[in-house]
C-alpha atoms as one frame of an Amber mdcrd trajectory, in Angstrom:
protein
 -13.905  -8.493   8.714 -14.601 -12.066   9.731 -17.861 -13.887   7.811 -19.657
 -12.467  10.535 -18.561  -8.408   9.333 -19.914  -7.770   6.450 -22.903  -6.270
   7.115 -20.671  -4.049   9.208 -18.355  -3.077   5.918 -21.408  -2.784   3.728
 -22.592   0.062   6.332 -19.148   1.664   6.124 -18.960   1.636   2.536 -22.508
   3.116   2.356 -21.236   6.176   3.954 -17.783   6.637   1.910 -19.623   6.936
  -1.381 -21.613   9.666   0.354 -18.514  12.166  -0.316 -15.284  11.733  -2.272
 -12.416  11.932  -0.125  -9.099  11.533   0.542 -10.383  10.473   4.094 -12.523
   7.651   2.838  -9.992   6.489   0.689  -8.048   5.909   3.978 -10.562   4.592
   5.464 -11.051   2.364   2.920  -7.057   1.053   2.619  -7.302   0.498   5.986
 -10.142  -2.116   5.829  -7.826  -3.528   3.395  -5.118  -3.828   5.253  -7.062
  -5.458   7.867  -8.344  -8.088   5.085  -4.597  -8.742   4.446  -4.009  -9.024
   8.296  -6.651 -11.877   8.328  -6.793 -13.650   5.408  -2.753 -14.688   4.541
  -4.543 -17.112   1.621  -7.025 -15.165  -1.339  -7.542 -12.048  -2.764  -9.736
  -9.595  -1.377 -11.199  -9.282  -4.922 -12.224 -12.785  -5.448 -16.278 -13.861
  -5.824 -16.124 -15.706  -2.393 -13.754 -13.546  -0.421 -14.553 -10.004  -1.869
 -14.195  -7.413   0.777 -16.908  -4.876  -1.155 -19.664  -6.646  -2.359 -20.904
  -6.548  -5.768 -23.207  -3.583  -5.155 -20.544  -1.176  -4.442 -17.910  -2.534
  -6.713 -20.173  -1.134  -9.155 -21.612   1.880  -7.390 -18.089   3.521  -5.093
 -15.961   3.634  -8.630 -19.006   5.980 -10.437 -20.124   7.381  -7.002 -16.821
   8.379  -5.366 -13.597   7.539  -7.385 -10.887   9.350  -5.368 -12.330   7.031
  -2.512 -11.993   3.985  -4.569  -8.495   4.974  -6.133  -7.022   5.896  -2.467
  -8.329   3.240  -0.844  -7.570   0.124  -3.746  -4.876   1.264  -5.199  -2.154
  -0.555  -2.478  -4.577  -3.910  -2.540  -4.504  -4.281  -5.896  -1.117  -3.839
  -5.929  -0.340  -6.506  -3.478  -2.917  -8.866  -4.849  -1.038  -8.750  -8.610
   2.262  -9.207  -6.598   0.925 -11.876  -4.669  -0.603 -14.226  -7.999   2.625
 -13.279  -9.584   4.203 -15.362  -6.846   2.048 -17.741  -6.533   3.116 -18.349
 -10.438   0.523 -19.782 -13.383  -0.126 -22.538 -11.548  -1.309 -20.758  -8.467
  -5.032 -21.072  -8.003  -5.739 -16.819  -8.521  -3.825 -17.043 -12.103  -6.763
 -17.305 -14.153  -8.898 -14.611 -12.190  -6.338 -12.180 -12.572  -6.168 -12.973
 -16.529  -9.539 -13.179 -17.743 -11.535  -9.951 -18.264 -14.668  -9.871 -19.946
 -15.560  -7.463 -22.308 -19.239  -7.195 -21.592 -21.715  -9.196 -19.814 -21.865
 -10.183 -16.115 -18.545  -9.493 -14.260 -17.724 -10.683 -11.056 -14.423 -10.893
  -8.953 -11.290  -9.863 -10.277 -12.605  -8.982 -13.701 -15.461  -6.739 -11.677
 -13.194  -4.698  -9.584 -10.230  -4.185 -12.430 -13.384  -2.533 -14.150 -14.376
  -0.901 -11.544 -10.968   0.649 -11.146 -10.359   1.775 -14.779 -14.223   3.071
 -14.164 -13.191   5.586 -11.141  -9.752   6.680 -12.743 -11.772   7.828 -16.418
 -14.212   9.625 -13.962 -11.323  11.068 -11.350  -9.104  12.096 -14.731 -11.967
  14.657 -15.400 -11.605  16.083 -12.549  -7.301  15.969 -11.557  -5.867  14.559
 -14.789  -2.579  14.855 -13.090  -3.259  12.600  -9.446  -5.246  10.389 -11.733
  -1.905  10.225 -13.719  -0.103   9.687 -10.503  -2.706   6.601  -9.853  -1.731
   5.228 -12.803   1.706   5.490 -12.110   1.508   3.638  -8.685   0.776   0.336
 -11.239   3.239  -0.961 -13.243   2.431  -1.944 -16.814   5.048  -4.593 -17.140
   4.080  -6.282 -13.929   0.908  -7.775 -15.070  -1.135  -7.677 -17.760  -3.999
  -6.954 -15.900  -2.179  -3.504 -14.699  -1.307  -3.375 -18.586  -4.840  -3.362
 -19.273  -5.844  -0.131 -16.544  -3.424   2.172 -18.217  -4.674   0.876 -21.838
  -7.971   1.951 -21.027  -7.269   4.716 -19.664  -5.663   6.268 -22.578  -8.483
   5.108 -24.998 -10.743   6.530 -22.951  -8.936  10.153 -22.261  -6.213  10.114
 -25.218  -6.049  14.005 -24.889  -4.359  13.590 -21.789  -2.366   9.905 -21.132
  -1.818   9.275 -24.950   2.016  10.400 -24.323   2.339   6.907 -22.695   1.540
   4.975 -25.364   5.084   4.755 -27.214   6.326   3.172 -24.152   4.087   0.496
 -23.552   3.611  -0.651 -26.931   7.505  -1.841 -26.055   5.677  -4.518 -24.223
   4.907  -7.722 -24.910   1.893  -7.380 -22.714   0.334  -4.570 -24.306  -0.894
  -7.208 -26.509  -2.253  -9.684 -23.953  -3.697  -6.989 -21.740  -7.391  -6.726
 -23.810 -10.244  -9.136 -23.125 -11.224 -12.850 -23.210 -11.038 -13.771 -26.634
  -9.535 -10.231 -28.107  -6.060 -10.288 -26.039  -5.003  -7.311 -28.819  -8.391
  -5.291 -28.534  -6.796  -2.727 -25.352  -3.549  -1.913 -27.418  -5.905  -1.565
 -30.734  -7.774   0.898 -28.844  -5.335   3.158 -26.941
């Protein structure tokens, strides 16, 4: 996991999105973990530092998204909890509050995609761990978390629409949409 590694992790990550797993998922958290381990400054997500390149940022979340849920889930987590204490002047901030609509995405913005991207794909298949995904982020954390379960429901309202009620409580639900369109998430759900 050094600069050295990541042809190593590509080849690893090649094989997870061969089968959806909880294994791989493992797997997966675990190289995480590691990153933490090593790198006590940056986010794992970041353009410079990403642990999964852009490739398979794209490809695991369509390709295998119990993999990508089981094995993200805790690092992005720690990685909002982390720029929320590193406060607005910390140097992730921005990252962690811009997502682009469409276009190019990289970073942050790429993986929080990538993310609501494997939990619309997972909900077809177990609405109710997908659910429990969901539930492992807090909306009123961040807004970026805000944004996940925003999507979410536009994008499967039969089954997650029950939560709406209780975010729109936030003040977030309204900053949790795009560049530019802050209220276009919440207009959506």
């Amino acid at each position: 996991l050094q600069d050295d590694g990541r042809n190593r992790v590509s080849m690893l990550l090649h094989s997870l999105e061969r089968e959806d797993s909880e294994l791989g998922g493992e797997i997966l958290e675990a190289l995480f973990d590691a990153w933490f381990a090593l790198h006590r400054e940056g986010m794992p997500f970041e353009r410079d530092d990403s642990l999964i390149s852009h490739h398979f940022m794209d490809d695991l979340p369509k390709k295998a998204p119990l993999t990508f849920l089981r094995g993200t889930t805790k690092a992005f987590l720690t990685s909002v909890e982390q720029v929320i204490a590193e406060g607005e002047s910390g140097m992730h901030w921005y990252f962690f509050q811009h997502r682009t609509a469409t276009g190019y995405r990289s970073g942050v913005d790429q993986f929080v995609a990538g993310y609501v991207e494997a939990l619309k794909r997972f909900a077809v298949v177990d609405d109710v761990a997908a659910g429990g995904y969901l539930d492992r982020l807090p909306p009123s954390l961040h807004e970026c978390l805000m944004h996940v379960h925003l999507e979410l429901i536009a994008a499967r309202p039969e089954l997650f629409a029950e939560r709406l009620p209780v975010l729109a409580k936030s003040a977030l639900a309204f900053e949790a949409g795009w560049a530019g369109a802050d209220w276009l998430s919440f207009a959506l759900a």
